[in-house]
N, C-alpha and C positions, 0 to 999 in steps of 0.2 A: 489400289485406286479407290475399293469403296472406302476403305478410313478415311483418306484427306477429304471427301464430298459428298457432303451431306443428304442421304435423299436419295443416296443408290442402293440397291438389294445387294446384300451377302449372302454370303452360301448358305449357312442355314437357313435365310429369311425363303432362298427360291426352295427348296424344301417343302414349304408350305403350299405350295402352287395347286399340289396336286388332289383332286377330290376325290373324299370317299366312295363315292358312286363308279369312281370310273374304275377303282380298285376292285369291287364289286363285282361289276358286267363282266372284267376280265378274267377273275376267277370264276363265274360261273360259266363261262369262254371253256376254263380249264377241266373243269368239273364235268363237263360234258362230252369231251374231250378224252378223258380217264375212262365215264363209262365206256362209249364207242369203244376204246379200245381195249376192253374187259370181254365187251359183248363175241369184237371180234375175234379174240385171241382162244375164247373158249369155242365158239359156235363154227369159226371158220378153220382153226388151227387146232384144234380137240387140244388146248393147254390145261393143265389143271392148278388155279390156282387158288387158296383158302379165300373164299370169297367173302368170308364173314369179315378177316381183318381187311379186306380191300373196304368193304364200303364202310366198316367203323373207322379207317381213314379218312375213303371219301367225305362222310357224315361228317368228318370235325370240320371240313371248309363249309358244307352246306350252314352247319350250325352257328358257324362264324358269319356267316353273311346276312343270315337270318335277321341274329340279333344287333350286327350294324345295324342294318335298315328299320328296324323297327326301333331302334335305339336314338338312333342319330338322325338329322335333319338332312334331306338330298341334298342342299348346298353346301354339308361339310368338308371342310377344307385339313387335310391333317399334318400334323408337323412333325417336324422331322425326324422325330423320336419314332414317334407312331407310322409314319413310312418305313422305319427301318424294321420295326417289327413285324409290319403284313409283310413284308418281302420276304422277313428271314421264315415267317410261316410258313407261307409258299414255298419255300426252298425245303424247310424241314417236310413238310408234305410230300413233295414228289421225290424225296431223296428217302422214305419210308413207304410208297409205292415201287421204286425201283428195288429195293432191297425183298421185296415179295417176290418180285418177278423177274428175276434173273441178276439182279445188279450189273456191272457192268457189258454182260454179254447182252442186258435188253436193250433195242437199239436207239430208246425213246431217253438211253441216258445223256445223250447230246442237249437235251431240255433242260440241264444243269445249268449253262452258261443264260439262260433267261433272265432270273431274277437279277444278277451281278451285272448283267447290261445294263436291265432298269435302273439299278440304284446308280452306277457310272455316272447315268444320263440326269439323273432327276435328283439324286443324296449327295449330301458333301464325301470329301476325299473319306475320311475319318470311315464314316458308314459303309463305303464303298469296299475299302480295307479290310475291314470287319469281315462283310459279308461274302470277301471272294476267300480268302482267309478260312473261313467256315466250310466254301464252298470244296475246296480244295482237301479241306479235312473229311468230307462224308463221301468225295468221290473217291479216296483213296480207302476209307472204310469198304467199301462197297465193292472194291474190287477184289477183296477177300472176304467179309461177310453178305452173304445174301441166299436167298431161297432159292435151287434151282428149279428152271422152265423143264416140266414136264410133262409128256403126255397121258392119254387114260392109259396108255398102251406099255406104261412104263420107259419111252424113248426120253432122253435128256436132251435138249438142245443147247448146247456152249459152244462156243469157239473156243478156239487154241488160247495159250497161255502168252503167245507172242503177240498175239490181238487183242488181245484183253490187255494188256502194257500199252499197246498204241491206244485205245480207247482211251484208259487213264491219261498217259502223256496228252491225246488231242485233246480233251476234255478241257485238263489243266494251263493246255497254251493259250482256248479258245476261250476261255474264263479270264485268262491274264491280258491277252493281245486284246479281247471285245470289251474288256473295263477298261484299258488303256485309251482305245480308239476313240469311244463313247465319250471317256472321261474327257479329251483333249478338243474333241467336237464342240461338248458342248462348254466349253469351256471357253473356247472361240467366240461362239453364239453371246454365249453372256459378257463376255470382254467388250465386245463391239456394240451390245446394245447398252452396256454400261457408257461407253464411249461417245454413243449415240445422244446418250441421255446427259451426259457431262456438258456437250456443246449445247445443248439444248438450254440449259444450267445456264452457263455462261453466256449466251446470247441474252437471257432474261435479264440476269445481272446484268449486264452492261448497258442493256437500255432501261435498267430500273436506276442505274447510276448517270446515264447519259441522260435522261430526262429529271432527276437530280438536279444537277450540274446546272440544267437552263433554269431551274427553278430559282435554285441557289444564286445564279451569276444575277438573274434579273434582280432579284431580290436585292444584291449587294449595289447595283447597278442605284437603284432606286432609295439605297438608305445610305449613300455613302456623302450625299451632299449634305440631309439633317446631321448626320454622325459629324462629317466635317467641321459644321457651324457650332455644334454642341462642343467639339472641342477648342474651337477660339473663340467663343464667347466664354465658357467656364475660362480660360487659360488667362484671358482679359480680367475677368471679374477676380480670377487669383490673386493678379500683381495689383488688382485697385483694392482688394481686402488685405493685402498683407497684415495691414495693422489692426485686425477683426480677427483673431484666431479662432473666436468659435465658429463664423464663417467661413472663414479658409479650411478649414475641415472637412465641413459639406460642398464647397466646391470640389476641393482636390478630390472627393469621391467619387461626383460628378465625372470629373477628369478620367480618373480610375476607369469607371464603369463604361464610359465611352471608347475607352482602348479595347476595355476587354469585350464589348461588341464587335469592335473591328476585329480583332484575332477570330473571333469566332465565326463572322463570314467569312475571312480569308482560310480557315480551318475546313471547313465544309466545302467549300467554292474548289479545295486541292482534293477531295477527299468524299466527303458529305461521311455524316456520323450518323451511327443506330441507337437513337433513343431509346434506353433502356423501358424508361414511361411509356411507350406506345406499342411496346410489346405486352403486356399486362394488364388486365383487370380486373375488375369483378368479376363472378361467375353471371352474375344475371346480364351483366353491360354483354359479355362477349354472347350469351343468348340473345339477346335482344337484335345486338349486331346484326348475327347472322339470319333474323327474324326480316332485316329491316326492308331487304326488297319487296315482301309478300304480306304487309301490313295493310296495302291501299289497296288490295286485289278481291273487295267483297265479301270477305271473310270474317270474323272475327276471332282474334288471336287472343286469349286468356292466359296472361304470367303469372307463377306463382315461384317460388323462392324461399324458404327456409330448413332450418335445421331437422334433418331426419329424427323418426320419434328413437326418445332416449336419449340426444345429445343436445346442447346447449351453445355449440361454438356459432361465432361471428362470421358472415359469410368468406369465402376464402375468394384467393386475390388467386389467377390462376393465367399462364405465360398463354398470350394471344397465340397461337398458332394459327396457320395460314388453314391446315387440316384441320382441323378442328373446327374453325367457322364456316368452313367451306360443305366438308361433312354433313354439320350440322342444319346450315342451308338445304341443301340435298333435301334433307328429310324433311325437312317444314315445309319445302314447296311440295312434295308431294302427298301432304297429311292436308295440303290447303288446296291443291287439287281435285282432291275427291270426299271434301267436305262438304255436308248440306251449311253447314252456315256456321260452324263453328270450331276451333282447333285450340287443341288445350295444351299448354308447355311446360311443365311443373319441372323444379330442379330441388333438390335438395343432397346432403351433403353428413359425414359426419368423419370423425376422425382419419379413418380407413379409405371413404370411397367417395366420388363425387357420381352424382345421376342427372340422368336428365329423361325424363317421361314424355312423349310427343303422341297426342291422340288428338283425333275427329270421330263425326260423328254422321262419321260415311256409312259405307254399306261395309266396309270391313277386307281384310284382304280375301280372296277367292280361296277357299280349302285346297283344291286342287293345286293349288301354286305354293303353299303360307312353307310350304317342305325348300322351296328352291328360290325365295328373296333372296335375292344379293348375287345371283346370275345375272351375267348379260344377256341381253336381247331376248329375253322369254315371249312367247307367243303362244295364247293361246285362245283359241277362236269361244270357247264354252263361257269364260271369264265377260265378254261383250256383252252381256243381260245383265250380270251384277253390275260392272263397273265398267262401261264401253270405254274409257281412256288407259284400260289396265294395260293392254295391247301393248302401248305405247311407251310402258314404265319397263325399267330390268338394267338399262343401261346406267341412269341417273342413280340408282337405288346399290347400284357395283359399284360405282367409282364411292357414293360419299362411305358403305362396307366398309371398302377396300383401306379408305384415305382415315376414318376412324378407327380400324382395327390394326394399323401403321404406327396409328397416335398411343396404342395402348387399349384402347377401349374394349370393352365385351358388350355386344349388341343381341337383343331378344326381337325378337317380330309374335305377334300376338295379334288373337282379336279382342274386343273388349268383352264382347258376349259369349267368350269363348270361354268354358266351364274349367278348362287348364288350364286359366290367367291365373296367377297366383296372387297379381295387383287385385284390391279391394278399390274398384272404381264404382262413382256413381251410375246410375241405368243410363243418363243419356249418352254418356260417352259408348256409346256402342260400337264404335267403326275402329278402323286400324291403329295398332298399338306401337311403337317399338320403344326399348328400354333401352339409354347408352348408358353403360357405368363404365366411368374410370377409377383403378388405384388415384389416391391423392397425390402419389408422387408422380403418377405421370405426369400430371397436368403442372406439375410446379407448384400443386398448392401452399398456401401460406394464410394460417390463420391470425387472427388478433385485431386490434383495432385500428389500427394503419400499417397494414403490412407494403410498407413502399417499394421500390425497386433499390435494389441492393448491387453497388460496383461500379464503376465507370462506363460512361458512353465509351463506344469503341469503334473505329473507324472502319468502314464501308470495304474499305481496300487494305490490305497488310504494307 
């Protein structure tokens, strides 16, 4: 179903849903978790285990979180590739803590079927595969290689050999049957909100085509008496010029061109057709565009437009997207909301990539926040001094993210006076920054000196 309609998420795309941050909390969830039961297994249970490699384990997730977070932006989003790998870290981690402290006789190796759930639930089939796959291969290591649980006292704690088989066997059902389960769940979940979103689709359409239709019918309604008379008045003027052949040429064309108006009302009037032309412009026309409601709002809006330094090419003609101007709306009303008087929109372009630069000369985005743009509904009471309408922002600033980064795009958030801008702006642009580049191929681009629309109008309905 997502192939034939346009506009609905694939598996890999949901994938990307999931933030780095929340990957974070829950291993340090984990992390805490391990000590506790280090503390109590030596302290309460006198076990003795080489505690040097327990925490140079621990330490590789500490040191992995570390450098996410100091690396990466709170509101990073990661894909699919990179979910499959923090997971299978996860997995190699606690399957290299279990292997110190008893392997399968420890009873905390039930914690195997974790990671293989998550990815069920949240990674495509492929990932999922892989990683129960993996899963099933270290439990079964582990049931024969591992360090045993002993005390200072020399006592060994293991269970039987027949327990230790059911451990493995339950392990590997509960890895199989909990990917299954997960997998089909959420499989459901996204079927139906696909489905959800298909009618949704299709109600649009129909009343984008049903209000069409009256436009169309009026229209025909209305040109169909001139059209009429144009045709027997030329059809008259025909049979009185027969004997004018230079004339009879320009009527019969006349004649001609009045037919082929009517077929093309009655063509649209069954149908209505999608103007190749109206999908497509310039790159500055579709800036401006989506410019256009926040022009009269007290502000002033400065266009600028040309070729990135180094190249020479003629501005590119680039496929109107509904995301794209929408997106990019988003962002100019809120650069012209918390502008003292002025918002700057520079685009430029070169071979490889299209930009678009969106600044004011606000107070800038709040530090405390600039980590977590492009969250919904952020709130934060300390922000109300710098920017009392900030409160208000997080929703507007997710959808046009979400509907640009859909389109292709790669989006920065900056401030201008911020000493890690790597843009060379002038002093007064001091306030909020953000950069959208697209590859050129996303956008459809098309350089030269009239790059027109290319292919047949095509009809509305199959």
């Amino acid at each position: 179903m997502n192939d034939d309609i346009p506009g609905l998420i694939g598996e890999r795309e949901r994938g990307d849903w999931i933030r780095l941050r929340t990957i974070i909390w829950l291993r340090w969830a984990a992390i805490l978790g391990q000590i506790a039961a280090l503390l109590v297994a030596q302290g309460y249970y006198d076990i003795v285990i080489d505690t040097g490699l327990f925490f140079l384990v621990v330490g590789l997730s500490v040191i992995a979180n570390i450098v996410a977070m100091l690396i990466f932006p709170e509101s990073k989003r990661l894909s699919e590739r990179e979910n499959l790998l923090m997971v299978l870290f996860d997995l190699l981690q606690l399957c290299a803590l279990l292997y110190l402290s008893g392997g399968l006789h420890n009873p905390f190796s039930l914690l195997i079927v974790g990671p293989v759930t998550v990815s069920a639930a949240a990674l495509s089939a492929r990932s999922t595969l892989f990683l129960g796959a993996t899963a099933i291969l270290l439990v079964s290591l582990l049931a024969q290689f591992h360090l045993p649980l002993i005390t200072s006292e020399g006592v060994v704690y293991m269970i039987g050999p027949m327990f230790v088989f059911g451990n493995w066997a339950a392990i590997v059902i509960a890895v199989i049957f909990l990917a299954v389960y997960a997998r089909w769940i959420a499989t459901e979940i996204h079927s139906m909100t696909d489905a959800l979103q298909a009618t949704q689709m299709a109600l649009a359409r129909e009343q984008k085509l049903s209000d069409l239709s009256g436009v169309v019918a009026a229209a025909a309604h209305e040109l169909g008496t001139p059209l009429a008379t144009i045709k027997l008045t030329s059809s008259e003027l025909l049979d009185d010029l027969s004997d004018r052949p230079d004339l009879a040429e320009d009527i019969e064309l006349i004649n001609q061109e009045a037919d082929r108006c009517r077929d093309i009302l009655r063509s649209m009037g069954r149908a209505g057709k999608d103007d190749l032309y109206l999908h497509q412009a310039p790159i500055s026309a579709l800036i401006e565009e989506a410019a256009g409601p926040h022009l009269e709002r007290g502000k002033t809006l400065r266009f600028t437009a040309g070729p990135a330094a180094g190249s020479d090419l003629d501005q590119p003609v680039v496929l109107r997207r509904p995301e794209v101007v929408h997106g990019l709306r988003n962002l100019i009303q809120n650069a012209v909301d918390f502008a003292r008087g002025n918002v700057w929109v520079d685009t430029f372009w070169d071979e490889k990539q299209i930009s678009v630069r969106i600044q004011d000369d606000g107070a800038g985005y709040p530090a405390n926040l600039i980590g977590r743009i492009g969250d919904p509904f952020m709130r934060d009471r300390r922000s109300q001094g710098v920017r009392p309408a900030y409160e208000g922002m997080g929703l507007g600033l997710f959808i046009a993210k979400t509907l640009l980064e859909r389109s292709g795009a790669e989006l920065r958030f900056a401030n201008g006076s911020d000493p890690r801008n790597v843009d060379t702006v002038p002093p007064e642009r001091c306030g909020a920054l953000v950069l959208v580049s697209w590859p050129s191929a996303k956008l459809g681009a098309r350089f030269g000196q009239n790059p027109g629309a290319e292919g047949q109008n095509r009809p509305f309905l199959p």
